[in-house]
C-alpha positions in Angstrom: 104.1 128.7 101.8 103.2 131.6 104.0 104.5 134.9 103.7 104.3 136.8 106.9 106.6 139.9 105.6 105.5 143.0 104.3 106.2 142.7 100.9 104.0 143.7 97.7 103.7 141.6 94.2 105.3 143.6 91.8 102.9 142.2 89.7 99.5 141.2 89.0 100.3 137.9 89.7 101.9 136.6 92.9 104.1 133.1 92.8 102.0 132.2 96.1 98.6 133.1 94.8 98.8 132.4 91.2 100.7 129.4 91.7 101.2 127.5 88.5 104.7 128.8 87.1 106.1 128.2 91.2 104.7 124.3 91.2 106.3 123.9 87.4 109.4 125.1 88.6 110.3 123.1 92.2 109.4 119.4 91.5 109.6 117.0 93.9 112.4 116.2 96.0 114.8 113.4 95.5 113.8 110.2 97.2 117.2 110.0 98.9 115.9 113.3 100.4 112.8 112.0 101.7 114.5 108.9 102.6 116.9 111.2 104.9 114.1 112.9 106.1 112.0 109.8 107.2 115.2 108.1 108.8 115.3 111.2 111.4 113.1 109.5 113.8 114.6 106.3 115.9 110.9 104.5 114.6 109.9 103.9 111.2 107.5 107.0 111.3 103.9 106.6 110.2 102.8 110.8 109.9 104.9 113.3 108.3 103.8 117.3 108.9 105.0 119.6 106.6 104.4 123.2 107.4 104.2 125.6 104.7 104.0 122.9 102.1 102.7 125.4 98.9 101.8 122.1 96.4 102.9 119.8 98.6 105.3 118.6 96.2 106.9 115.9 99.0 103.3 114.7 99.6 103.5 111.7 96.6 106.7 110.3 97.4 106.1 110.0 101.5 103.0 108.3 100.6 104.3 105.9 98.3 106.1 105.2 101.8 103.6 104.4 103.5 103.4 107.4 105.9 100.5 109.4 105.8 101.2 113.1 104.9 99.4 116.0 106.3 100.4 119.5 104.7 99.3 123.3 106.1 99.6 126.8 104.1 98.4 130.0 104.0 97.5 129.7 100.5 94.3 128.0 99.4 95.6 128.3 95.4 98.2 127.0 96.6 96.9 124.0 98.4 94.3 122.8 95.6 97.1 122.0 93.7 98.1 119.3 96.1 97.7 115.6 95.6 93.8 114.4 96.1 93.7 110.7 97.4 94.3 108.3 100.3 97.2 108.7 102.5 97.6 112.6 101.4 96.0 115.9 103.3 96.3 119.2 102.6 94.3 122.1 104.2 94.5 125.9 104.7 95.9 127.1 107.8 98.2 130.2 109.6 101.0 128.2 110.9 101.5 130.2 113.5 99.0 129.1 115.0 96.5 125.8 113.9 95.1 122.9 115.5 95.1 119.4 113.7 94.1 117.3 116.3 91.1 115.7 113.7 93.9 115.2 111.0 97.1 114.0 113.6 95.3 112.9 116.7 98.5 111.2 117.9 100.3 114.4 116.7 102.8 113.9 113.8 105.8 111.6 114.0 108.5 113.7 111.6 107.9 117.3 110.0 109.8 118.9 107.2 109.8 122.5 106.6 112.1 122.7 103.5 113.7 125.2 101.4 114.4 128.3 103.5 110.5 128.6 103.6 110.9 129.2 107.4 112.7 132.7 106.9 109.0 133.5 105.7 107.9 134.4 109.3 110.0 137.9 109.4 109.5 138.5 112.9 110.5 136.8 116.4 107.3 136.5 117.6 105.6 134.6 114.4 108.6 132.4 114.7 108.2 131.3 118.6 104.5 130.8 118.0 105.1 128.8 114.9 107.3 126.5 116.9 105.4 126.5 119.6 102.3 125.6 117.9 104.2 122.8 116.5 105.0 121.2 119.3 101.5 121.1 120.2 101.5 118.3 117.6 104.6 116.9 118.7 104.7 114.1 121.1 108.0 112.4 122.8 109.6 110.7 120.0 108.5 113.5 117.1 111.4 115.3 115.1 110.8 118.5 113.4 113.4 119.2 110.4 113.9 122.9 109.1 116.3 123.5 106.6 117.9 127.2 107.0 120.1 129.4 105.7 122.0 130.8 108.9 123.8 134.4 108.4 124.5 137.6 110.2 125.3 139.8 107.1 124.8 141.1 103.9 125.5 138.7 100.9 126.2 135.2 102.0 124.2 133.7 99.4 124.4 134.2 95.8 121.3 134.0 93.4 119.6 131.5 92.2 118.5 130.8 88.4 117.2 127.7 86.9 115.3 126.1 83.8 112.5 123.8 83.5 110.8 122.8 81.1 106.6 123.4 80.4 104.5 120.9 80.1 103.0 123.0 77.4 106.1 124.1 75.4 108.9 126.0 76.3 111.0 126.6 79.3 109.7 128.1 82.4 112.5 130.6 83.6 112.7 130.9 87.4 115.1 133.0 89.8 115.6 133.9 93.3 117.7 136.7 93.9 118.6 138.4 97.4 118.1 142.4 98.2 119.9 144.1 100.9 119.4 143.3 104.3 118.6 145.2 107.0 120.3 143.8 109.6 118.4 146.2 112.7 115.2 144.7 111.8 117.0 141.0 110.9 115.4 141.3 107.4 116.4 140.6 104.1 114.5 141.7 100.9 114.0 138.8 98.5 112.6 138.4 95.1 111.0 135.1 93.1 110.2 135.2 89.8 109.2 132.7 87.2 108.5 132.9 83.6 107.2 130.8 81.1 109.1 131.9 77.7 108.5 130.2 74.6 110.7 131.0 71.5 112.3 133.9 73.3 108.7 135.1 74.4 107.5 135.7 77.7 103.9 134.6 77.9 103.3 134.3 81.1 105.0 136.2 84.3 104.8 135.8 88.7 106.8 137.6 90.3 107.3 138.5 94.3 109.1 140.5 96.5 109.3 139.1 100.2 110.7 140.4 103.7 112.7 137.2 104.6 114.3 136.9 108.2 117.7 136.8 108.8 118.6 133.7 110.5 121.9 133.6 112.8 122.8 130.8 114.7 121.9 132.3 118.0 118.6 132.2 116.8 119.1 128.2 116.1 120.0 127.7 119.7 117.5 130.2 121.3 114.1 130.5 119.8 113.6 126.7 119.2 114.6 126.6 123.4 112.0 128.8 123.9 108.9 127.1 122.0 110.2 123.9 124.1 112.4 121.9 121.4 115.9 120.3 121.8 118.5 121.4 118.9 120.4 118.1 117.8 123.7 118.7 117.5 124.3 117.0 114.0 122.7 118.8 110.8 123.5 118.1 107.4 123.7 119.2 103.7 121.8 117.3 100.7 124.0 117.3 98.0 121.8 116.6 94.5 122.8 113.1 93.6 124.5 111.5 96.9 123.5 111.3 100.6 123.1 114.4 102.6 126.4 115.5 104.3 127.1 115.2 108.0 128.4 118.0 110.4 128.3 119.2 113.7 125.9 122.5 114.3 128.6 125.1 114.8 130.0 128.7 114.3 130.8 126.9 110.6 127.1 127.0 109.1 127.0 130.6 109.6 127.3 132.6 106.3 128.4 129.3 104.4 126.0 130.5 101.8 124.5 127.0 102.2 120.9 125.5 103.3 121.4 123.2 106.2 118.8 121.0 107.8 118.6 121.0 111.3 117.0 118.5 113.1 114.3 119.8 116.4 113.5 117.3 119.2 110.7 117.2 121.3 
């Protein structure tokens, strides 16, 4: 993922650059998920983009699709941990601005950008050139996902903790907790951290403290208008276990405290 906000570690080691506690900690998604994701396009697609893909952690299960899977971030830690063989590329670029035209010479059919990575680009102007550097790899039919939290204020989401367990032993620890906002500069200050504890001991600790932008839904509407996409007017909610839920983009997803996906049309 690329993190385009002033932020410093508040540690030696950085979740983005020291990457192995962050990859334990989000597995892959749910193949109802990438089945969602792939059904977004009115053809079966054969490429899938993701943008900010860290391990590409969605790369395995849109191959085993039989769509070939081309991933970009800012990290090059972070992108030798993703999958090596056939069907599967991952390479180092800025997102707001890269050209794939050897890997997606017909430009990508569907793109994914999950998990509030998006809010990474703090600023208006890395957002518009993000989007408009992926249409530059869209063509007529293409679809470009983001899933977003959409707010206009302070505390709309609550923190996030979970557990995993290490493939070495133990359990790593992970968190994402939300700062306050400064709603002038549409910012909010974030923090990941993940810890591998064993026995009640921390062994091993990343921790990272972002700028994250504050997404409204004007900024749905407007800035994908701007880098030349069409805003469908149907996004939905993957709820763990069961299809994604259906709705109609709307005054409702703001501060719901929920990622939604919404779907961009070329």
């Amino acid at each position: 993922r690329q993190d385009s906000g002033p932020g410093a570690p508040l540690s030696p080691m950085g979740i983005y650059s020291d990457p192995e506690l962050y990859c334990i900690a989000f597995p892959p998604p749910s193949a109802e998920e990438i089945d969602l994701v792939l059904g977004a396009v009115s053809e079966p697609p054969r490429t899938l983009l993701e943008p900010m893909c860290g391990h590409a952690r969605t790369a395995e299960g849109v191959a085993a699709r039989g769509v070939r899977y081309v991933g970009i971030d800012a990290s090059p830690e972070m992108v030798a941990r993703a999958p090596e063989r056939d069907g599967i590329t991952a390479v180092v670029a800025d997102v707001r601005d890269f050209d794939l035209g050897e890997e997606l010479p017909g430009g990508f059919d569907v793109a994914w950008c999950p998990v509030n990575s998006l809010a990474h680009l703090s600023s208006t102007g890395d957002v518009v050139s993000h989007l408009e550097a992926m249409r530059r790899h869209a063509h007529g039919g293409s679809a470009y996902l983001v899933e977003l939290e959409i707010y206009d204020r302070e505390g709309s989401t609550e923190d996030a903790s979970w557990s995993v367990p290490h493939p070495g032993g133990g359990f790593v620890e992970a968190s994402w907790t939300c700062g306050a906002c400064d709603r002038a500069a549409r910012t909010r200050e974030e923090t990941g951290a993940f810890r591998h504890v064993v026995e009640g001991e921390v062994v091993a600790e990343s921790v990272e403290r972002f700028s994250m932008r504050m997404w409204t839904l004007g900024d749905l509407v407007e800035l994908p208008r701007e880098a030349g996409w069409r805003l469908d007017p149907v996004c939905w909610v993957n709820e763990p276990g069961g299809p994604g839920r259906r709705a109609a983009v709307g005054r409702h997803v703001e501060n719901s405290g929920r990622n939604w996906t919404f779907a961009l049309r070329a």
